[in-house]
VMD Tcl script that draws the C-alpha trace (Angstrom):
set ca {
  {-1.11 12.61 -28.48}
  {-0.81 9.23 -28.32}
  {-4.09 6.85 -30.16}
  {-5.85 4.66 -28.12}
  {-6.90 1.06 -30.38}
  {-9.48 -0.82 -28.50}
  {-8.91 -4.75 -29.74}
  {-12.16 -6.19 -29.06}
  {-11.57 -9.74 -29.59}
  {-8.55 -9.68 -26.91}
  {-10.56 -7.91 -24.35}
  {-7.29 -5.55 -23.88}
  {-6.75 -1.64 -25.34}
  {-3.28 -1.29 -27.16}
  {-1.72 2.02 -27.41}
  {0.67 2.21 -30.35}
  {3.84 4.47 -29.28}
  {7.12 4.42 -31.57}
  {6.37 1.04 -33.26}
  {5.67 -0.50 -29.69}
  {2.35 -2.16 -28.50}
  {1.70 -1.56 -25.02}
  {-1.03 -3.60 -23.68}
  {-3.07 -2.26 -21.12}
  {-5.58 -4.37 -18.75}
  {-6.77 -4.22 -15.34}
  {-8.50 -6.15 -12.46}
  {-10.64 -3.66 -10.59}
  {-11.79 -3.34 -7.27}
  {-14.42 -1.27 -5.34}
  {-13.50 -1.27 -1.51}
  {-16.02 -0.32 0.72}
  {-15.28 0.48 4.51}
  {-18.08 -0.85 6.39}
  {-19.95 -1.54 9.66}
  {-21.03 -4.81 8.35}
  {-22.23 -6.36 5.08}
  {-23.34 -9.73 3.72}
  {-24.25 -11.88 0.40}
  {-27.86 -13.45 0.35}
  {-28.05 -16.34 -2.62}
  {-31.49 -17.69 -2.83}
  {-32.85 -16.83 0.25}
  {-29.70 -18.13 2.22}
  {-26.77 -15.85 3.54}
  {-23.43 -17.41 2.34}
  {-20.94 -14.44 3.42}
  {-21.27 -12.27 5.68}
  {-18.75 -9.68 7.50}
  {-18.57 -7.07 10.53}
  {-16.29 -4.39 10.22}
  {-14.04 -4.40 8.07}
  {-13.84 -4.36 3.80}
  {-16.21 -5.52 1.21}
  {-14.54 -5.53 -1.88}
  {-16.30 -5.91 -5.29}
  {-14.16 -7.45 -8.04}
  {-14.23 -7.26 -11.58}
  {-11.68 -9.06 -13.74}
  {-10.73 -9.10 -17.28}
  {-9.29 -11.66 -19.75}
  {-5.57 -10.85 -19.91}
  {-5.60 -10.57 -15.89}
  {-3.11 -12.30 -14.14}
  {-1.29 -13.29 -10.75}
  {0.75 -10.59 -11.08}
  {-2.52 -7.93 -10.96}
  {-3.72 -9.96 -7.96}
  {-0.98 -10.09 -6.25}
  {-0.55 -6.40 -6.30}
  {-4.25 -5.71 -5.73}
  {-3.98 -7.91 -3.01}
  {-1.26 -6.66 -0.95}
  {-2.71 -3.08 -2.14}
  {-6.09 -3.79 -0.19}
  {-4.64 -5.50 3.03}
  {-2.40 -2.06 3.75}
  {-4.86 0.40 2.64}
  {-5.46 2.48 5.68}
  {-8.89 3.40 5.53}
  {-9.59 3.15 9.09}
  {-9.71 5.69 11.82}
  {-7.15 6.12 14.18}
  {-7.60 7.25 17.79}
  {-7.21 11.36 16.79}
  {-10.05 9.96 13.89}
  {-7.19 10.31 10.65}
  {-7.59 7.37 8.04}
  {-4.19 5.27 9.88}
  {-5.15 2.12 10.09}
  {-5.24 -0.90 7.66}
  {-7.76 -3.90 7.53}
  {-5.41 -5.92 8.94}
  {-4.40 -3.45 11.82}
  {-8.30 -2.85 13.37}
  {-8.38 -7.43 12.70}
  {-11.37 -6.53 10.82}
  {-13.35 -8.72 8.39}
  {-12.90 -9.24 4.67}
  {-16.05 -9.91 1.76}
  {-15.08 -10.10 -1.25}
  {-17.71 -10.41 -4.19}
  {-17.11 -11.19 -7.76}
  {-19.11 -8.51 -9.79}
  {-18.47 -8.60 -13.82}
  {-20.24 -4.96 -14.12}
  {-17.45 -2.93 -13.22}
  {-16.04 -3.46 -16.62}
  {-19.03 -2.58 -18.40}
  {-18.76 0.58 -21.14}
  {-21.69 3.05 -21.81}
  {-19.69 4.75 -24.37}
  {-22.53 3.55 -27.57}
  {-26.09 3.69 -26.67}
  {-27.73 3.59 -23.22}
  {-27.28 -0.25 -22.71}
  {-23.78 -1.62 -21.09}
  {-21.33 -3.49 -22.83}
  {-19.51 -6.25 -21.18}
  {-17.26 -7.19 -23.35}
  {-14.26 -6.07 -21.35}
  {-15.33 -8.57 -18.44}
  {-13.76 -11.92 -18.68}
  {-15.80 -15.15 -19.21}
  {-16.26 -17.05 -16.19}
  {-14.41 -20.02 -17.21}
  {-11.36 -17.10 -17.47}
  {-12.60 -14.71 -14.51}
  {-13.86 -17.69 -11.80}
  {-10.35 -19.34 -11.16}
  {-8.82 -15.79 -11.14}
  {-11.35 -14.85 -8.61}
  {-10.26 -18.01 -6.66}
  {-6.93 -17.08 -6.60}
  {-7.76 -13.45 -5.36}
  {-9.60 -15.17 -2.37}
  {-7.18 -17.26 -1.11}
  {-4.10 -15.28 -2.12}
  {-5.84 -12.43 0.19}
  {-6.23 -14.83 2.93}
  {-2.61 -15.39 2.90}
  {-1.65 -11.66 2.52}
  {-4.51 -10.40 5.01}
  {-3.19 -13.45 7.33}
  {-7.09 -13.88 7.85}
  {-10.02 -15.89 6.45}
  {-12.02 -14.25 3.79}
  {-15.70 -14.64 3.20}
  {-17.32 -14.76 -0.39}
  {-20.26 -14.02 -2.38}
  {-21.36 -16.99 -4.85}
  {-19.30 -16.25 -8.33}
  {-21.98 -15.91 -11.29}
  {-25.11 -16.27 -9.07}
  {-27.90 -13.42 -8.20}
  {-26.97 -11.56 -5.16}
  {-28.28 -9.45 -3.07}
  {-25.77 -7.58 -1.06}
  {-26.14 -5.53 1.93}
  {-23.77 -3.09 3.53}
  {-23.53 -0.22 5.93}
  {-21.05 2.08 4.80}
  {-19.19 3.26 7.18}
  {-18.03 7.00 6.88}
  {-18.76 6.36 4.16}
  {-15.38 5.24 2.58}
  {-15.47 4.34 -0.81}
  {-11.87 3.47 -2.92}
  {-11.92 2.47 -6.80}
  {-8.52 0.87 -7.47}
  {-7.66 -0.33 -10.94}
  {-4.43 -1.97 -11.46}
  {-3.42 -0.38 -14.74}
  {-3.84 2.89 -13.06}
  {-1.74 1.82 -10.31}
  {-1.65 5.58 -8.48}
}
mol new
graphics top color blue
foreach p $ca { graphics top sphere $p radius 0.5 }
foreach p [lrange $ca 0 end-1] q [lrange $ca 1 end] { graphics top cylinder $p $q radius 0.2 }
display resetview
């Protein structure tokens, strides 16, 4: 059995195997299939998407472009979408549907001490916000399609219809 180290100040668990640090971090995503969904900031809609994928992103210090390019390509061939004989065939890209994605900081939060979250794994914003830039447009270019956003670090108020639904958690050190 191999111990798992938790190094709070680098925002990354090590695992110690035969005198070798392994770091492990991930960029997460929760991918919604959905009939349509938008992002309300202060009264005003900034995003806002038919069908297609609204994915909610949560990034971590030691993230890099290597997570989002893999996330990235990940997302644009997931085939989540029916087919004409109704099996999950299609891909975002196939059905030209619509893309949201929305920063969200809380999917790295731990509930492991106490009943209040811990968000200590999330990155910063001055770390996370230029990685979550990069996602964007780097899933434009993948997605060969224009990708609408939520605010990064403001209130939201998202709304969806979920269509199915279909709901995907993908974490890139898990990449299964």
């Amino acid at each position: 059995m191999v111990p798992n180290y938790t190094n709070r100040w680098a925002n990354r668990a090590i695992y110690l195997t035969s005198n070798q640090y392994t770091l492990i971090y991930s960029m997460r995503a929760v991918i919604q299939r959905v009939a349509s969904a938008s992002v309300v900031v202060e009264g005003e809609t900034v995003g806002a998407i038919d069908k297609g994928l609204l994915i909610l992103l949560g990034i971590e210090d030691a993230d890099d472009q290597e997570d989002i390019e893999w996330l990235t390509r990940k997302i644009s061939k997931l085939r989540i979408f029916d087919d004409e004989e109704g099996q999950m065939n299609y891909s975002v890209q196939d059905i030209d549907g619509d893309l949201l994605v929305v920063s969200q900081f809380t999917l790295h939060s731990s509930t492991k001490k106490g009943n209040r979250p811990s968000f200590i794994q999330a990155a910063r914003p001055e770390t996370a916000e230029p990685l979550y830039e990069k996602f964007v447009k780097y899933l434009e270019v993948v997605a060969t399609r224009k990708v609408a956003t939520g605010s990064f670090g403001a209130m939201m108020q998202v709304s969806l219809v979920n269509d199915g639904p279909v709901t995907i958690i993908i974490d890139t050190k898990n990449r299964e």
